[in-house]
Backbone as CSV, one residue per row, in Angstrom:
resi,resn,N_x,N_y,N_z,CA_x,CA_y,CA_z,C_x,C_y,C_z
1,UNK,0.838,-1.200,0.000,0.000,0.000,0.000,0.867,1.241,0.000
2,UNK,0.707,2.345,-0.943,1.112,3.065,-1.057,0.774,4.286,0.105
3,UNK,1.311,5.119,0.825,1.657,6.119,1.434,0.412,7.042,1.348
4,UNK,-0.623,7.996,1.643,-1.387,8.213,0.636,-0.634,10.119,0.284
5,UNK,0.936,10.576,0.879,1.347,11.329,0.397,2.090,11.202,-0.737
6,UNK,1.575,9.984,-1.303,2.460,9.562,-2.426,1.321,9.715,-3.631
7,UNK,0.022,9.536,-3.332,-0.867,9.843,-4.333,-1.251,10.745,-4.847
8,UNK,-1.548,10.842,-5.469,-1.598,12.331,-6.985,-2.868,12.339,-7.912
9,UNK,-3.916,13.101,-7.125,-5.067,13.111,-7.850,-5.122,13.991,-9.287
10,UNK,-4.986,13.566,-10.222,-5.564,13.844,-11.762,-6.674,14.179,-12.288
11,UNK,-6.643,15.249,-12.800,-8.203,15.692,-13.299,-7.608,16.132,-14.756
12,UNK,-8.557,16.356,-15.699,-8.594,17.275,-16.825,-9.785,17.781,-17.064
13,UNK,-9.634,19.473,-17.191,-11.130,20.116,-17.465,-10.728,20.200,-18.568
14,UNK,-12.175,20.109,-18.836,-12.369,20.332,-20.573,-13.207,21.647,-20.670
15,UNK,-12.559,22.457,-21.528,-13.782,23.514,-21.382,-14.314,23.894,-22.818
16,UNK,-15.145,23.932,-23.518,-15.819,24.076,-25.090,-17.145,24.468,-24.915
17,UNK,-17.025,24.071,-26.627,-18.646,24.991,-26.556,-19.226,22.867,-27.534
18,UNK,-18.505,22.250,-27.547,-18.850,20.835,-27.657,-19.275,20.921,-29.105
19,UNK,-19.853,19.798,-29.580,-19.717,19.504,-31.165,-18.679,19.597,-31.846
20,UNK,-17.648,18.331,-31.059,-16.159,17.905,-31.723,-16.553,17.299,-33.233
21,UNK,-15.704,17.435,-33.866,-15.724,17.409,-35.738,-15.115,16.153,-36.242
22,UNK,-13.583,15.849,-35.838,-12.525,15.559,-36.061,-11.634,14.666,-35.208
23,UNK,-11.802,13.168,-36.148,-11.018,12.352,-35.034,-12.024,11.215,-34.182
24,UNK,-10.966,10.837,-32.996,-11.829,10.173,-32.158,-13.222,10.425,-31.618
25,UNK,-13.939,9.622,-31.035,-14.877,10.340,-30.586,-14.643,10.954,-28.495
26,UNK,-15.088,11.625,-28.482,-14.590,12.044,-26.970,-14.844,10.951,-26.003
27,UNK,-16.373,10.618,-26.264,-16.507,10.140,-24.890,-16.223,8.829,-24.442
28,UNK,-15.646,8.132,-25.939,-14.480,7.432,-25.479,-12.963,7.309,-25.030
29,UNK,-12.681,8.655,-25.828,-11.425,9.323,-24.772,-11.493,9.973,-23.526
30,UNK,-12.693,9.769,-23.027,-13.002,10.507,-21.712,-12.647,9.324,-20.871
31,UNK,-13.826,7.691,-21.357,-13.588,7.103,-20.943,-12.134,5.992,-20.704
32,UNK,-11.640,6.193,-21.779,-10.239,5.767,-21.395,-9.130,6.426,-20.463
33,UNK,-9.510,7.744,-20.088,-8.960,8.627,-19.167,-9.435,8.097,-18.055
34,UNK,-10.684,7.756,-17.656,-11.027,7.021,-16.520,-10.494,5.788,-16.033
35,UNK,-10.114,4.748,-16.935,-9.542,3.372,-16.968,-7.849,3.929,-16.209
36,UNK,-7.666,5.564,-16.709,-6.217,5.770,-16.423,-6.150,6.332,-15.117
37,UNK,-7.181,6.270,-14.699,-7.415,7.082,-12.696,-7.375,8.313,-13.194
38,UNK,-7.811,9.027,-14.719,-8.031,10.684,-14.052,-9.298,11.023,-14.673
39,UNK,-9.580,11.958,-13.975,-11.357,12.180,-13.978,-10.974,13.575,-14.627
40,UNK,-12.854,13.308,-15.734,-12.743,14.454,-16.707,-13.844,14.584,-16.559
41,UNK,-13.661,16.044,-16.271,-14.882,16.972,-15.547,-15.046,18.389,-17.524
42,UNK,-16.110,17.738,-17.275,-16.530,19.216,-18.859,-17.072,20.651,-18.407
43,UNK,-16.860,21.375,-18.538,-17.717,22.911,-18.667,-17.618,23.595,-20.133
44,UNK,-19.234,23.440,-20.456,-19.450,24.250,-21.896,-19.786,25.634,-21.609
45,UNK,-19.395,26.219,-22.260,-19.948,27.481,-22.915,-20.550,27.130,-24.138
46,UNK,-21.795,26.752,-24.232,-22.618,26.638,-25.428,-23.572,27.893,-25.402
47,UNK,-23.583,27.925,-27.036,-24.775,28.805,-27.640,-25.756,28.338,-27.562
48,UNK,-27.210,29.251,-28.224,-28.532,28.650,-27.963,-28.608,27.958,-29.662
49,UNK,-29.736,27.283,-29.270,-30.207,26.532,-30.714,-30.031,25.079,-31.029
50,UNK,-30.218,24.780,-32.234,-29.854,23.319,-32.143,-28.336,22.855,-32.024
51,UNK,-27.526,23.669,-31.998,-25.900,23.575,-31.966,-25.371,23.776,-30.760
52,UNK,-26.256,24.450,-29.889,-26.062,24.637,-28.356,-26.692,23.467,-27.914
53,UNK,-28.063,22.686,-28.073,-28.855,21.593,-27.703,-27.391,20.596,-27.930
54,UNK,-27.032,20.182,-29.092,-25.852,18.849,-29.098,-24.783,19.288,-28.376
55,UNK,-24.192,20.284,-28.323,-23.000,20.471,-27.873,-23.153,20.407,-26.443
56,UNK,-24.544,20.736,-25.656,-25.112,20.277,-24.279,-24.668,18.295,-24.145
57,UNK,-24.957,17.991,-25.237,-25.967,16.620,-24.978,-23.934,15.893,-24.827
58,UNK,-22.812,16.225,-25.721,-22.009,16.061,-25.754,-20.764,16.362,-24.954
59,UNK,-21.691,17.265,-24.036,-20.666,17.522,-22.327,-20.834,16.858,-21.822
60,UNK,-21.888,16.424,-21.484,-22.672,15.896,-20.439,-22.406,14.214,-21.046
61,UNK,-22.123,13.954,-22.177,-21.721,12.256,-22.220,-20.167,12.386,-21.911
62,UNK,-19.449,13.656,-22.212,-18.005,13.374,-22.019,-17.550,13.071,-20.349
63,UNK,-18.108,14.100,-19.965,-18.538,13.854,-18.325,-19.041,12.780,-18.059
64,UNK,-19.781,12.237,-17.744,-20.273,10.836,-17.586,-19.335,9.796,-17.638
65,UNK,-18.490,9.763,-18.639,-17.801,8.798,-19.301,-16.557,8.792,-18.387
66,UNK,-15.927,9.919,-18.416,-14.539,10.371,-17.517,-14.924,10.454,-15.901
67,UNK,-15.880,9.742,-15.688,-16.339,9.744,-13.916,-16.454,11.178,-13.080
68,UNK,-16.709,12.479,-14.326,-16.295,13.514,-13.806,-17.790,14.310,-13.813
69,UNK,-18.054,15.356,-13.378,-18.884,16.651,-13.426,-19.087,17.238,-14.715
70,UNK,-20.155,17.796,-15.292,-20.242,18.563,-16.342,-21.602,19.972,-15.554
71,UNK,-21.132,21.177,-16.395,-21.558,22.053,-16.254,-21.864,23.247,-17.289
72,UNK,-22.978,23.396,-17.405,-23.294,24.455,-18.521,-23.058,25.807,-18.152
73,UNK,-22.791,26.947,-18.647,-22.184,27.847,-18.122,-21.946,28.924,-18.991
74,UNK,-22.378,30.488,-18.438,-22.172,31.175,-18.980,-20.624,31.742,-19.385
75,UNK,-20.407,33.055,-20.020,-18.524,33.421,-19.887,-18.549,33.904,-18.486
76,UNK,-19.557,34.790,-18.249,-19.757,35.410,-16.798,-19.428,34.782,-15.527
77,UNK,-19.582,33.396,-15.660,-20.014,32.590,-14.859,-18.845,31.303,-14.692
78,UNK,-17.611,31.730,-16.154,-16.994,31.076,-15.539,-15.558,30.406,-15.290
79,UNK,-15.382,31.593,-14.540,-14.393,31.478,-13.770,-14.492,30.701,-12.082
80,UNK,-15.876,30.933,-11.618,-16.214,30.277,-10.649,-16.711,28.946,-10.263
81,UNK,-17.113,28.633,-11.795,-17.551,27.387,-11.871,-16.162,26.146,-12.112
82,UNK,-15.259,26.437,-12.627,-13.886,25.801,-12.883,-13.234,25.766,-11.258
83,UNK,-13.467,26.688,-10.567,-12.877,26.201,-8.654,-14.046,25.553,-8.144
84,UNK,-15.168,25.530,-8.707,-16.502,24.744,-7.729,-16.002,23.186,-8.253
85,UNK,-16.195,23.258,-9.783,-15.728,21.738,-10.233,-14.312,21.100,-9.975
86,UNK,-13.732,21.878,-10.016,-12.131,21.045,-9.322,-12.600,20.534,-7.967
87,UNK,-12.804,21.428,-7.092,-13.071,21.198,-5.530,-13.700,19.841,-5.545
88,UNK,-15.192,20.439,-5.962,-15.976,18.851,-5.291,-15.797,17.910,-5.905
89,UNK,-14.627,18.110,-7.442,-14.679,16.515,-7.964,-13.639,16.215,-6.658
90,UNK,-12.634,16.867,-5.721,-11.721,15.761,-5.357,-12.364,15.575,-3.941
91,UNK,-13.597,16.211,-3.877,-14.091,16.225,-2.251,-15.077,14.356,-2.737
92,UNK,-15.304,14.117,-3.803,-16.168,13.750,-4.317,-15.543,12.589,-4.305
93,UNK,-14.290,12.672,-4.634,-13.777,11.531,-5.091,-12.870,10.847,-3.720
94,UNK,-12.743,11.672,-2.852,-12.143,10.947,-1.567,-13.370,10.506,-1.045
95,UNK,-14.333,11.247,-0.966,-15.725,10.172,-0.322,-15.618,9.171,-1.100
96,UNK,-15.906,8.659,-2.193,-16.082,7.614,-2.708,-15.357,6.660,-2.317
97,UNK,-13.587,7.226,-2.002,-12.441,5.935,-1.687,-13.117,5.687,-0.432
98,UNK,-13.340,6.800,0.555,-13.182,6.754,1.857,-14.915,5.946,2.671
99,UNK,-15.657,5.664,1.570,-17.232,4.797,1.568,-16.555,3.537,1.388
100,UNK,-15.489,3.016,-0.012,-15.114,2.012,-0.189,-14.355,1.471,1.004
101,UNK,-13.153,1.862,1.974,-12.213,1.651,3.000,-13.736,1.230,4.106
102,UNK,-14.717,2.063,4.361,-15.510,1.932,5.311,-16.789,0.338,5.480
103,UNK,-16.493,0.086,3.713,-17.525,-1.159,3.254,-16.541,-2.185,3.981
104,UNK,-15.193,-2.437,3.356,-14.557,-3.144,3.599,-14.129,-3.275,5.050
105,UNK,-13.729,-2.358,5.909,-14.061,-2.447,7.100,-15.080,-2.557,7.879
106,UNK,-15.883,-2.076,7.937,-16.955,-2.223,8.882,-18.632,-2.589,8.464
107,UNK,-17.854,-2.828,7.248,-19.413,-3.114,6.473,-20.353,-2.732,6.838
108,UNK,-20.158,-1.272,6.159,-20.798,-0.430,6.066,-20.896,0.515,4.539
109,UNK,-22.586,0.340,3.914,-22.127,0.808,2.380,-22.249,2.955,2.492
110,UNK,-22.269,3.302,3.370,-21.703,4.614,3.220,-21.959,5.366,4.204
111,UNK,-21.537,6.262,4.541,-21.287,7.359,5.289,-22.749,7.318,6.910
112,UNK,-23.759,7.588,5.788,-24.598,8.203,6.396,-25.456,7.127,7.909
113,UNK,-24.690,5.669,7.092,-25.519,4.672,7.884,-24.304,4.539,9.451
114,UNK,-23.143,5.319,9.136,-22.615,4.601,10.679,-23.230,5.516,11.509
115,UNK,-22.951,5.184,12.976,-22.637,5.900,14.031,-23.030,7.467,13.942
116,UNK,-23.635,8.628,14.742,-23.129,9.941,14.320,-21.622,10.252,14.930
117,UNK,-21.580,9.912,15.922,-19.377,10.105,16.219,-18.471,9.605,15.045
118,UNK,-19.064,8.551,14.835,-18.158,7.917,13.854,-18.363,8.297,12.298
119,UNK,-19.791,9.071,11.852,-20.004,9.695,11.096,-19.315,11.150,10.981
120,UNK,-19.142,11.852,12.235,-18.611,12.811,11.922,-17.393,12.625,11.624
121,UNK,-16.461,11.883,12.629,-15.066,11.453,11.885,-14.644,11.480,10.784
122,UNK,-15.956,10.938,9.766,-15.655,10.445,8.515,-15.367,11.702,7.728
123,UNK,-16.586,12.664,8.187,-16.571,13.596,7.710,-14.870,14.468,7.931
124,UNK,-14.763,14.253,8.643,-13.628,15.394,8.889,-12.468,14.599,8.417
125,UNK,-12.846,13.550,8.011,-11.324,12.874,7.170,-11.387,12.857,6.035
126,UNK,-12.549,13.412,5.140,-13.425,13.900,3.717,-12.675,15.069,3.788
127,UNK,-12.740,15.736,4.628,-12.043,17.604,4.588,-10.629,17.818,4.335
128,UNK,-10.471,16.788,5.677,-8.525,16.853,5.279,-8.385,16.264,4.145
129,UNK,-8.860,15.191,3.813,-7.823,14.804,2.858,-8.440,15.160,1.579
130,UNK,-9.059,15.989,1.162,-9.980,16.602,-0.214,-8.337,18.207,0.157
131,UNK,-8.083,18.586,0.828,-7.410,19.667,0.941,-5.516,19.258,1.568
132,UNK,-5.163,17.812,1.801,-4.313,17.416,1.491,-3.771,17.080,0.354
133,UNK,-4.687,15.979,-0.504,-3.991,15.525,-1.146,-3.855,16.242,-2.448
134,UNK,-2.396,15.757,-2.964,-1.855,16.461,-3.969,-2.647,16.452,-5.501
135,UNK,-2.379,17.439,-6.066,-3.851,17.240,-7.235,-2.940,17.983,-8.304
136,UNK,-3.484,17.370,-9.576,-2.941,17.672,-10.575,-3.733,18.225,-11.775
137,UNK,-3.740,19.483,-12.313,-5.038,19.678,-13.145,-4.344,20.057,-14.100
138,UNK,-5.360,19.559,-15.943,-4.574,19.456,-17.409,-5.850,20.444,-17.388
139,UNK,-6.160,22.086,-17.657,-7.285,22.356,-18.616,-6.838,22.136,-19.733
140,UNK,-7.896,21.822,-20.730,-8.075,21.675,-21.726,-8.977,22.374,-22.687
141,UNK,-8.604,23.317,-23.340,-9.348,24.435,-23.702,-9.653,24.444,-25.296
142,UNK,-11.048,24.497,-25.758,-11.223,24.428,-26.904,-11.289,25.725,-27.423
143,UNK,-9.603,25.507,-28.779,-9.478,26.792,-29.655,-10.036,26.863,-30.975
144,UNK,-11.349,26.682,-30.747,-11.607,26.406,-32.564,-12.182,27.696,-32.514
145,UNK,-12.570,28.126,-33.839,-12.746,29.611,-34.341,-14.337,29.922,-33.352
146,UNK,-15.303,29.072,-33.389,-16.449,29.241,-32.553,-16.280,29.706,-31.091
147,UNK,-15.126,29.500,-30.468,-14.443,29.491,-28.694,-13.979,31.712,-29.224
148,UNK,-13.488,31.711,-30.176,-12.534,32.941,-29.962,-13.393,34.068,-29.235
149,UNK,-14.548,34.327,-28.942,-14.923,35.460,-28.361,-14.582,34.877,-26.650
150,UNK,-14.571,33.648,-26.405,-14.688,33.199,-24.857,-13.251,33.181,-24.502
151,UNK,-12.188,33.505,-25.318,-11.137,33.028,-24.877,-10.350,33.778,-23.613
152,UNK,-10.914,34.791,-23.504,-10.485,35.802,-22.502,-10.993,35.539,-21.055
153,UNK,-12.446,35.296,-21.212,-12.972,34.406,-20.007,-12.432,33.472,-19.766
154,UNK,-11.857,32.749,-19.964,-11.174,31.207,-19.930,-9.708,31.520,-18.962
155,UNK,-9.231,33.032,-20.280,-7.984,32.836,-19.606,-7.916,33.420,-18.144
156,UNK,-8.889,33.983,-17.899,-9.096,34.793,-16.523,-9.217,33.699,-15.749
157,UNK,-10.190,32.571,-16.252,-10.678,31.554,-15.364,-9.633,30.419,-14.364
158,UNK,-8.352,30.447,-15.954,-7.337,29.991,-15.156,-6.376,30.413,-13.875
159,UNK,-6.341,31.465,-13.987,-5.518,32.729,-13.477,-6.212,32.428,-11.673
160,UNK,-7.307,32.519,-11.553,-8.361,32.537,-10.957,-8.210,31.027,-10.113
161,UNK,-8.195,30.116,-10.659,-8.349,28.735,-10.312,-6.591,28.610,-9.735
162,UNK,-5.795,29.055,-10.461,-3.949,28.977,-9.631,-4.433,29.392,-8.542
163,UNK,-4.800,30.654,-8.363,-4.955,31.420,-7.044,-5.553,30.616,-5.809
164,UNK,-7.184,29.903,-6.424,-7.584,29.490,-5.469,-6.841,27.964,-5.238
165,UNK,-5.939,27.712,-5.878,-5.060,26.453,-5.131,-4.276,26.660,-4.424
166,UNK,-3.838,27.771,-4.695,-2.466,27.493,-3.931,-2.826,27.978,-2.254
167,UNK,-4.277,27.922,-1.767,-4.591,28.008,-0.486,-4.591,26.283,-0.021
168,UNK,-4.367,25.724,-0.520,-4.634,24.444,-0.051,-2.723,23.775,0.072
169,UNK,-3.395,22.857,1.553,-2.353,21.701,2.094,-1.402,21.520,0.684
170,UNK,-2.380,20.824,0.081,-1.535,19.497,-0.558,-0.698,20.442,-1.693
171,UNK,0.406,19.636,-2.749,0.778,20.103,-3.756,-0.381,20.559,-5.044
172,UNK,-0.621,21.761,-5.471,-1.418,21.792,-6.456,-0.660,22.031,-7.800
173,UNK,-0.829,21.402,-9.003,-0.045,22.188,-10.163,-1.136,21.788,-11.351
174,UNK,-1.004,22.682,-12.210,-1.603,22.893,-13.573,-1.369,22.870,-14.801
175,UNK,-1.887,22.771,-15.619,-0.963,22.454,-17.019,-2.564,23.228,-17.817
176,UNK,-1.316,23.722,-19.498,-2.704,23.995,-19.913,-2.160,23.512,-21.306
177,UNK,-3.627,22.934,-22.141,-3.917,22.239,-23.590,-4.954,23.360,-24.471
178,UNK,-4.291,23.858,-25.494,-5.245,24.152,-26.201,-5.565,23.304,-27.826
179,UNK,-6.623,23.272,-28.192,-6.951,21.984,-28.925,-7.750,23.161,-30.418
180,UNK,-7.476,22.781,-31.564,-6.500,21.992,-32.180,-5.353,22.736,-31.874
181,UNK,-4.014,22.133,-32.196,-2.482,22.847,-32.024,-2.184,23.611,-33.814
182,UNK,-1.487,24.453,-33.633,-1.349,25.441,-34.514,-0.614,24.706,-35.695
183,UNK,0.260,23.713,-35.542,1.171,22.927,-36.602,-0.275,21.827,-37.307
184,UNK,0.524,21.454,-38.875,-0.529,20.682,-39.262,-0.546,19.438,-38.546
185,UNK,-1.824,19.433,-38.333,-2.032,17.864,-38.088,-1.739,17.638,-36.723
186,UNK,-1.617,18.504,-36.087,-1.411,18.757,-34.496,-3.195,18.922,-33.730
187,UNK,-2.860,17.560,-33.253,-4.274,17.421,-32.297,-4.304,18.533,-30.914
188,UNK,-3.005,18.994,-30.470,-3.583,19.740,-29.205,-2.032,20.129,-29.122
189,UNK,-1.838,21.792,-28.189,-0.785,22.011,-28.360,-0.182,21.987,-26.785
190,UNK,0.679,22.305,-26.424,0.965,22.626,-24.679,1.389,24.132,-24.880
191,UNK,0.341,24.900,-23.753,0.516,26.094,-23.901,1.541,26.340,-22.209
192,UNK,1.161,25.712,-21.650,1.972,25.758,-20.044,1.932,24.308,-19.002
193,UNK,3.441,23.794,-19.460,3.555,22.722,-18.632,3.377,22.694,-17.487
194,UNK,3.625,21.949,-16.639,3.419,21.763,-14.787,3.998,23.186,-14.276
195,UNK,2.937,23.607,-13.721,3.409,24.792,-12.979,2.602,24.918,-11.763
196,UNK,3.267,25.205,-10.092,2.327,25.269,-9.215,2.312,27.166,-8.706
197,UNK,3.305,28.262,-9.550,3.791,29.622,-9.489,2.692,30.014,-9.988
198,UNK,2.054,30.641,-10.011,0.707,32.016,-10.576,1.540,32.804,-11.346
199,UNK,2.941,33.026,-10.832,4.331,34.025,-11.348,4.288,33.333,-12.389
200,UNK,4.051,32.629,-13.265,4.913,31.784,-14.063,4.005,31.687,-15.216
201,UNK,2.698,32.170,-15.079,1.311,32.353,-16.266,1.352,33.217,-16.896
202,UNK,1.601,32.871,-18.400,1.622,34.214,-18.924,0.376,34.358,-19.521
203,UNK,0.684,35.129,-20.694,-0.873,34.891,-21.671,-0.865,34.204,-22.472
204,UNK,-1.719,33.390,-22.027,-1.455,32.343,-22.633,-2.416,32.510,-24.551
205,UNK,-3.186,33.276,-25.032,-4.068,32.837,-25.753,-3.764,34.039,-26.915
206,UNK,-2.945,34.977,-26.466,-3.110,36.199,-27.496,-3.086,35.994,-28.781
207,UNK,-1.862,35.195,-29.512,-1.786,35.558,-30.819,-2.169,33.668,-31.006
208,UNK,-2.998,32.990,-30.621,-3.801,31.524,-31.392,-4.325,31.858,-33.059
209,UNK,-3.968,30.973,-33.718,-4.564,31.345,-35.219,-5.979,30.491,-35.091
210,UNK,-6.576,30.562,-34.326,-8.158,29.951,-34.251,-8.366,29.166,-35.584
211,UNK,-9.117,27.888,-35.463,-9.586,27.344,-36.490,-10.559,26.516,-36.160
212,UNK,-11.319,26.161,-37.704,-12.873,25.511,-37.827,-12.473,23.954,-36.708
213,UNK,-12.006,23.605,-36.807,-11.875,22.305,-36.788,-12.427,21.798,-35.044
214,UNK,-12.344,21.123,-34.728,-12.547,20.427,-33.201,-12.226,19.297,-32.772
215,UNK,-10.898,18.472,-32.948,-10.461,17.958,-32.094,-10.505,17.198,-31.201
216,UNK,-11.854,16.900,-30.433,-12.116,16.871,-28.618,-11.085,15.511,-28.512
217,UNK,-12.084,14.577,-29.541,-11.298,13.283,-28.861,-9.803,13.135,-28.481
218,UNK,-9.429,13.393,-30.384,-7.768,13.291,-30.128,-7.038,14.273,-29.226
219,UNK,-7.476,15.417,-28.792,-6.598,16.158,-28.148,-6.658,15.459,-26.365
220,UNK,-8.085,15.295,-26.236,-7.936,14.212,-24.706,-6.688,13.159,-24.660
221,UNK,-6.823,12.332,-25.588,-5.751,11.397,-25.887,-4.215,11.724,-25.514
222,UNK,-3.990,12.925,-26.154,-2.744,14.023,-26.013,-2.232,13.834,-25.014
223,UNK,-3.844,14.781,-24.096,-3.435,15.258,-22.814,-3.325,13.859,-21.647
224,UNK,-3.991,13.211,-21.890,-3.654,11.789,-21.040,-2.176,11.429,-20.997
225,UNK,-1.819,11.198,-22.587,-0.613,10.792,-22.712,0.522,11.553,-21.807
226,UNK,0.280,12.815,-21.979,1.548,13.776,-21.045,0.791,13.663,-19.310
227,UNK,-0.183,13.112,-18.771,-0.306,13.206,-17.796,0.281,12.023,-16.961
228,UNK,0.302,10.693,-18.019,0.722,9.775,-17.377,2.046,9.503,-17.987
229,UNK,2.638,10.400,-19.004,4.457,10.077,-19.685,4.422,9.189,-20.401
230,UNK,3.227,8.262,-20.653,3.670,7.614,-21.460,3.268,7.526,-22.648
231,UNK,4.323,7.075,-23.969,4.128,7.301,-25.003,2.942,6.864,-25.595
232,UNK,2.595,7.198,-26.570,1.483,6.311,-27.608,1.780,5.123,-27.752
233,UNK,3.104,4.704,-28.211,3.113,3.136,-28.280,3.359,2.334,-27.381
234,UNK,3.252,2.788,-25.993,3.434,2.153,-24.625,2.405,2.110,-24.120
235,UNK,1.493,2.977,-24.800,0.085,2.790,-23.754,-0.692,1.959,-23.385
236,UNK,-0.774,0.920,-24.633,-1.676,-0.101,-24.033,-0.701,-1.047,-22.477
237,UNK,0.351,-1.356,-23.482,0.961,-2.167,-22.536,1.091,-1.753,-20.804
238,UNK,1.333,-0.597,-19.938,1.406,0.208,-19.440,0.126,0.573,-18.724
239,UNK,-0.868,0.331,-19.350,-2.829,0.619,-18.604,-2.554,-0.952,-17.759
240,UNK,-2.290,-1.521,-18.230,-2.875,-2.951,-17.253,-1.856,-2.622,-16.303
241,UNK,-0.692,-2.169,-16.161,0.328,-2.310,-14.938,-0.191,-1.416,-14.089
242,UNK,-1.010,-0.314,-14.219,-1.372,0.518,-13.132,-2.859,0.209,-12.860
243,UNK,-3.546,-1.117,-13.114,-4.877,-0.828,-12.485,-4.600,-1.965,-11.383
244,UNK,-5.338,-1.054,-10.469,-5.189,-1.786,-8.783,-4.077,-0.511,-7.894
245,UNK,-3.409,0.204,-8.816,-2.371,1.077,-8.056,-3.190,1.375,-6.225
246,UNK,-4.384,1.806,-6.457,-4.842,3.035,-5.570,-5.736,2.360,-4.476
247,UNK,-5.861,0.637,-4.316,-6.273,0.172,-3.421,-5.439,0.609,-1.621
248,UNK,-6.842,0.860,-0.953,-5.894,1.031,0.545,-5.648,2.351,0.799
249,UNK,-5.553,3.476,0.054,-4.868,4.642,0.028,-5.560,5.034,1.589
250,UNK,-6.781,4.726,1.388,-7.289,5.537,3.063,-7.465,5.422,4.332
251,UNK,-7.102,3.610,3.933,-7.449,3.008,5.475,-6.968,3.101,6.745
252,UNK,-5.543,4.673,6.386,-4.892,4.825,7.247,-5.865,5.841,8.232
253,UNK,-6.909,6.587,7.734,-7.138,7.442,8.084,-8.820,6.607,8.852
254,UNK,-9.391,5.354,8.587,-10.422,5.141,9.266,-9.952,4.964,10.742
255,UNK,-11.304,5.114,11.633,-10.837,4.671,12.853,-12.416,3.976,13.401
């Protein structure tokens, strides 16, 4: 059993206005991000109409798929919604370990049925360790020519989301993807590798040559690949060695 200061929670937001074009389909690259332990949480900025209706219907399966949150959302609206969805996916996601540690011990299938002492415990080991543990976030930002009026909201949004990490325990760092990448045939580009400095963000979006195209699937793919290092042609081999990694992580903390 691994340490649980050794674990490293993974997320990737996706943020678009949805109705990917080109390539894979997402919400099977969502779901293969899930098979990889990182959860993909969507926030659209969709328009109204029938192009806003699919591009709804296509967050909300990418989400689903990646075990993550989806959220519809204005530009206004969101910068706040990108720190609500980081937060409770990892508040979200230590309950879930910390229900599983509690089945297996005390057989018990969740929270609400133990004890209230022993319920509150639980609770307060949901808090720490949602604000311990170390977390790792890929946004993933859709640059197709339809995104260019939102791109300024976005970039605020990030700016915004450094800030509100770096109040927390654990290690926080960020990375950012914008999708499609400017070279041909480039599924997604890296606009800012691992960084946990706010000092260290620049602008990220000024001179993008925006284009028709959309990406979603293959650029997820991308961003998986650089989250877990490993190459494209290692990947399959490489998924089976890490499932089971994350058994146990909490049982240090039941009592």
């Amino acid at each position: 059993m691994r340490h649980r200061e050794e674990c490293v929670m993974k997320q990737i937001i996706l943020i678009t206005d949805g109705c990917s074009n080109v390539g894979m389909d997402p919400v099977a690259a969502a779901a293969h991000a899930r098979s990889e332990e990182i959860i993909v949480n969507v926030i659209g900025v969709v328009d109204q109409g029938e192009i806003g209706r699919l591009g709804t219907q296509e967050v909300q399966s990418i989400a689903e798929a990646g075990g993550g949150m989806s959220r519809i959302v204005s530009v206004q609206d969101l910068s706040r919604t990108v720190q609500m969805v980081t937060r409770k996916t990892v508040m979200s996601t230590v309950q879930i370990a910390v229900q599983k540690e509690l089945k297996q011990m005390m057989d018990s299938d969740s929270i609400e049925d133990l004890h209230p002492v022993r319920r509150a415990k639980a609770v307060q080991i949901i808090d720490q360790l949602s604000e311990q543990i170390d977390l790792k976030v890929v946004l993933l930002i859709d640059a197709s020519a339809s995104m260019k009026s939102k791109l300024s909201a976005v970039e605020n949004a990030i700016h915004d989301l450094m800030l509100s990490l770096q109040a927390r325990e654990g290690r926080s760092e960020i990375a950012v993807f914008h999708f499609p990448g400017s070279g041909w045939n480039e599924d997604a580009a890296l606009d800012m590798a691992w960084t946990k400095d706010t000092r260290s963000i620049p602008r990220l979006f000024d001179k993008l040559d925006m284009k028709g195209a959309t990406p979603t699937g293959p650029a997820m793919m991308e961003v998986i690949r650089y989250i877990t290092g490993v190459p494209a042609n290692e990947e399959h081999d490489a998924r089976g060695k890490r499932n089971g990694d994350e058994e146990g992580l909490w049982s240090d903390y039941i009592v």
